[in-house]
C-alpha positions as CSV (number, residue, x, y, z in Angstrom):
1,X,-15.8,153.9,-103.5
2,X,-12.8,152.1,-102.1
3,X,-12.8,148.9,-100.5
4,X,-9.9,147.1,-99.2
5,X,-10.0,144.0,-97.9
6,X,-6.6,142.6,-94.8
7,X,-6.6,138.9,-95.2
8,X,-4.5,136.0,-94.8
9,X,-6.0,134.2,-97.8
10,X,-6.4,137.1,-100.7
11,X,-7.5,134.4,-103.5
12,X,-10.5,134.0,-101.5
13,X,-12.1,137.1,-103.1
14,X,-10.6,136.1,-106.8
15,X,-13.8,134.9,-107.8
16,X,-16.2,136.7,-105.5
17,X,-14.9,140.5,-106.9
18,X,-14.7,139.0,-110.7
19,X,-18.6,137.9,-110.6
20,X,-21.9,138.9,-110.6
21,X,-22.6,142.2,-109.3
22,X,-19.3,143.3,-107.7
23,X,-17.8,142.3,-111.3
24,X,-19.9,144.5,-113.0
25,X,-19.3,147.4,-110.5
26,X,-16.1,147.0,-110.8
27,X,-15.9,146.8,-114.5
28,X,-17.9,150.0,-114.7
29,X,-15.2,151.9,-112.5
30,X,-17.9,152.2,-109.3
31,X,-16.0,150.5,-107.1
32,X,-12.1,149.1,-106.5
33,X,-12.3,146.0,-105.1
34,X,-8.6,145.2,-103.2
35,X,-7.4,142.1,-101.1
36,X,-3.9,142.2,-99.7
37,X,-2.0,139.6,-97.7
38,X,-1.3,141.5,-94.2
39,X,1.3,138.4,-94.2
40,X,3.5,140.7,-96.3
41,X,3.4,143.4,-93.7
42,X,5.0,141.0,-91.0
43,X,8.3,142.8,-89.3
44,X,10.2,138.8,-88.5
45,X,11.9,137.2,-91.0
46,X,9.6,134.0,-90.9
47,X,6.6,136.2,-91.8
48,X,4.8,135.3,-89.1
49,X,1.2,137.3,-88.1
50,X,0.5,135.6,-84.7
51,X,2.4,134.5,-81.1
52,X,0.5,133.5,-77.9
53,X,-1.5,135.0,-75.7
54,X,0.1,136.7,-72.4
55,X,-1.1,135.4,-69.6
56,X,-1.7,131.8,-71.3
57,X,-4.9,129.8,-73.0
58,X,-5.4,128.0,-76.2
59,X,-5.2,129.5,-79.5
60,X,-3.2,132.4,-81.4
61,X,-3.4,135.7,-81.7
62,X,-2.8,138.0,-84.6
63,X,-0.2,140.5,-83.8
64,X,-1.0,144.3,-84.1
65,X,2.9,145.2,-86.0
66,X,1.1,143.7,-89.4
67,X,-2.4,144.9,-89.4
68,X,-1.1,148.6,-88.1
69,X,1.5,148.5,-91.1
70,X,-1.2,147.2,-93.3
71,X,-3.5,149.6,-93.2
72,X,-1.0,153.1,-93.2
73,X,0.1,151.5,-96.5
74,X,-3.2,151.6,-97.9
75,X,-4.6,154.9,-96.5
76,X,-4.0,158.3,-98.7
77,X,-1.9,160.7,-97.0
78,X,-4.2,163.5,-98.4
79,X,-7.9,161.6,-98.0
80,X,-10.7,161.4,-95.5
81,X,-9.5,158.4,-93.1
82,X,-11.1,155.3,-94.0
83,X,-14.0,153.8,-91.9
84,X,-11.7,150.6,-90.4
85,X,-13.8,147.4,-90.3
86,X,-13.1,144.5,-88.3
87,X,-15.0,141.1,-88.5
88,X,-15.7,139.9,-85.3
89,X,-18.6,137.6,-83.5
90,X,-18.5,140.3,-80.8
91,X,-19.2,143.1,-83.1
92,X,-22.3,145.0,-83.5
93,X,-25.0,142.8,-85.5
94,X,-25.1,144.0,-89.0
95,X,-28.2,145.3,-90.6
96,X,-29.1,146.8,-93.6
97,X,-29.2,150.3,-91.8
98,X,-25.3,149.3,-90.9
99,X,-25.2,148.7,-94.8
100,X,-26.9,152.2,-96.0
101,X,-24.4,154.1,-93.5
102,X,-21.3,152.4,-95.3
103,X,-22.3,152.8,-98.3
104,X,-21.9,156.5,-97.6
105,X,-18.4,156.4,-97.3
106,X,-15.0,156.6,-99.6
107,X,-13.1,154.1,-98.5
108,X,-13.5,151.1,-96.2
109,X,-10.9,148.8,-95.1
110,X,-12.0,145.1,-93.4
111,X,-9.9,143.2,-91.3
112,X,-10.2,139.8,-91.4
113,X,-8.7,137.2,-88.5
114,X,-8.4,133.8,-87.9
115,X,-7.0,132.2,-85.1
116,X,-8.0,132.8,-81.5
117,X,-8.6,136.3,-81.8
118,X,-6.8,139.7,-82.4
119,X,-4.1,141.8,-80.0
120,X,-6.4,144.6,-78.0
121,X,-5.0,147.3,-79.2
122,X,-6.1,146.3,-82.9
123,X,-9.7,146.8,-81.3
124,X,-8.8,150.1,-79.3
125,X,-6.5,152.3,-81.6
126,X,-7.1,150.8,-85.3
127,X,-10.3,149.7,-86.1
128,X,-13.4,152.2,-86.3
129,X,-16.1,149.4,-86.2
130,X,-16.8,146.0,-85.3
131,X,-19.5,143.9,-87.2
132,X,-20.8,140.9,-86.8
133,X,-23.2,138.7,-89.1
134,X,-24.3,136.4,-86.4
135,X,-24.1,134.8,-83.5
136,X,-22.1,131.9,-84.5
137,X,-17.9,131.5,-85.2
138,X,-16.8,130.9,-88.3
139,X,-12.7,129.9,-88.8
140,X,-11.8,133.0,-90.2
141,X,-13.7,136.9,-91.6
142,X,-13.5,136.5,-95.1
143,X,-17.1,135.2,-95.3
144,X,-18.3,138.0,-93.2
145,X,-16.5,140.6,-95.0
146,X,-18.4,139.1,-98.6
147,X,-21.6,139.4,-97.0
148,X,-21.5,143.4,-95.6
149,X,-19.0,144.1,-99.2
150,X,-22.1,142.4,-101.4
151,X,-25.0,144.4,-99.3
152,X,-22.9,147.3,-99.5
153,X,-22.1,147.9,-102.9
154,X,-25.2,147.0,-104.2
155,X,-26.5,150.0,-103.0
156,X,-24.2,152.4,-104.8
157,X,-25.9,154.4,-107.3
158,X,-25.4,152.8,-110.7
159,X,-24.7,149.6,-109.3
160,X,-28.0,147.9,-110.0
161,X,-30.4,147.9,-112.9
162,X,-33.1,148.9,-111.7
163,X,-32.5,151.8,-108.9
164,X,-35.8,150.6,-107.0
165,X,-34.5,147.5,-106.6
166,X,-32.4,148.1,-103.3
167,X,-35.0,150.4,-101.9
168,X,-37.6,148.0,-101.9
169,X,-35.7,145.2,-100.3
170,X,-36.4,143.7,-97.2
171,X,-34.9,145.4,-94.5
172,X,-34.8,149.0,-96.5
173,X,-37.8,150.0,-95.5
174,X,-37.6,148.6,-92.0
175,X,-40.5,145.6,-93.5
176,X,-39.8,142.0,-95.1
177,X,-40.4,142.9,-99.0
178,X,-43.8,141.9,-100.5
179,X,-44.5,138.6,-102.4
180,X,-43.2,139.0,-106.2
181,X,-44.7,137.2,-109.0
182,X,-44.2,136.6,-112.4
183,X,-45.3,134.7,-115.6
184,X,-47.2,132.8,-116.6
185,X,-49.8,134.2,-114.7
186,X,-51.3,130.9,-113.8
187,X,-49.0,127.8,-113.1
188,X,-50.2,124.2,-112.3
189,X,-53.5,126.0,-111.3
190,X,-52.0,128.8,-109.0
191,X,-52.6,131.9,-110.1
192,X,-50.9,135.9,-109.8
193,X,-53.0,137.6,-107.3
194,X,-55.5,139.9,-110.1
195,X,-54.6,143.4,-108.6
196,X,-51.1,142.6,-109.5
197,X,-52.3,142.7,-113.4
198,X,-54.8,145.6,-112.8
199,X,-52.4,148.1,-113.8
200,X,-53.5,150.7,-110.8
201,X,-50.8,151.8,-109.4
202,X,-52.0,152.8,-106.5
203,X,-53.9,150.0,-106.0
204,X,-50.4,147.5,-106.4
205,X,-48.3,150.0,-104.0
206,X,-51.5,149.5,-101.4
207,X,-51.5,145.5,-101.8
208,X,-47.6,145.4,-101.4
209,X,-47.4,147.5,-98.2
210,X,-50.1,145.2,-96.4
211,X,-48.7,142.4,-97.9
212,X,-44.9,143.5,-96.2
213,X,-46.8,144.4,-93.0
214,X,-48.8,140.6,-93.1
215,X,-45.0,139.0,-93.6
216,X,-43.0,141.2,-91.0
217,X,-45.9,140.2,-88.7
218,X,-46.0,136.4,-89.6
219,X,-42.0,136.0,-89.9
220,X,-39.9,139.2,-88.0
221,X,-42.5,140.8,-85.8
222,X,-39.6,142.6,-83.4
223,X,-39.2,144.8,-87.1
224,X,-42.5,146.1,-86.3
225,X,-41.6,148.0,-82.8
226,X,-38.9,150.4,-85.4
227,X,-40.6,149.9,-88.5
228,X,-42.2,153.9,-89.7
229,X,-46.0,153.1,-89.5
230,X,-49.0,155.2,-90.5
231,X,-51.4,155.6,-87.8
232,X,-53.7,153.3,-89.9
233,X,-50.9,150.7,-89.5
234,X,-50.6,150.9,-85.9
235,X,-54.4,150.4,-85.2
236,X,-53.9,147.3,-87.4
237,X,-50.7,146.3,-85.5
238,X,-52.5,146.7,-82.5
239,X,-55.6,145.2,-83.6
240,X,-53.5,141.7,-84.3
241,X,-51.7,141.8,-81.1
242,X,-54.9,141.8,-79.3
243,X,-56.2,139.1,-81.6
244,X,-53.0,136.8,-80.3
245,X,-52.9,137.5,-76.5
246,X,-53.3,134.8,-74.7
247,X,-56.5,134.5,-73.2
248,X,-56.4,135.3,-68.8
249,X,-56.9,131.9,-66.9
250,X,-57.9,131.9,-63.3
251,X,-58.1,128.8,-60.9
């Protein structure tokens, strides 16, 4: 895979594409990790990326000549278009479905803005999606484009140790992941739950599903309404929201 990250401030990523995971995918020729200063695709000769709004208001916005050049440069004249990603609090919210469909792909190329926003036709005639990571504004995407660029190439096949791993994440399965324990088996008096050191199999894979289903239903129950349940589930699910209704009152 391909990523390419549009940015005013490229030695935001230095150490974020050097470490950790995306380092090692990198190193192991998985992934090519790319930030480029859209700055030096500005057509004026003070280099400049943003004017003001027609029509008036506060703020800047970032002018479509730069982002437009930016990203013809980096796009094969012989390859697949690239799926263009722009970081944006009115984008869709991002998921880790978002982050299994991406990570599909050859080549993705993020946007990322500051100022007060972008030029429409950025939105209308470049950019293929629009993500968000939350509701709230942050001063600028590079953050945002970390977060899905992390999610994302972690899921790449060779990327992880253990291929498991990413499948059994929260979120992958449409469930919070299970509690995970380790050694020592009993510290300051708490211990590892036994069936966890049975060594049946089938007996662990039962004890993790309930255990996701008891979390998702404690701490994310709208996951529950898309989550893939067996009918066995459902009678549970249903069972515990009858258990929670509010009892009727009358006067």
């Amino acid at each position: 895979m391909r990523i390419d990250v549009l940015t005013l401030f490229p030695e935001m990523f230095d150490g974020v594409f050097r470490s950790s995971i995306l380092g090692k995918a990198r190193d192991k020729g998985i992934v090519r990790l790319n930030a480029v200063n859209f700055r030096e695709y500005a057509n004026n000769k003070h280099n400049t990326v943003d004017d003001y709004p027609y029509g008036g208001g506060g703020g800047m916005v970032l002018k479509p000549e730069p982002l437009f050049a930016a990203v013809e440069d980096l796009v094969p004249q012989d390859g697949p278009p690239p799926r263009v990603i722009l970081m944006c609090p009115q984008g869709e919210t991002y998921s880790q479905r978002k982050a299994e469909e991406l990570a599909r792909e050859e080549h993705l190329v993020f946007l990322c803005g500051h100022y007060e926003g972008y030029d429409e036709r950025i939105r209308e005639y470049l950019v293929t999606d629009e993500l968000s990571i939350g509701d709230y504004v942050l001063t600028g995407g590079e953050l945002p484009a970390m977060t899905v660029i992390d999610s994302v190439v972690r899921l790449l096949p060779g990327v992880l140790g253990n291929e498991t791993s990413a499948i059994t994440d929260s979120f992958s399965t449409g469930l919070l992941e299970h509690p995970q324990y380790t050694r020592p088996a009993v510290f300051r008096g708490w211990e590892v739950p036994e069936v966890l050191m049975s060594g049946h199999h089938a007996h662990v894979a039962a004890w993790r599903r309930e255990q996701s289903l008891l979390r998702t239903w404690n701490r994310r129950r709208d996951l529950l309404e898309s989550a893939e349940l067996t009918d066995k589930e459902r009678a549970w699910l249903a069972q515990m929201k009858a258990q929670t209704k509010s009892p009727s009152t009358t006067e």
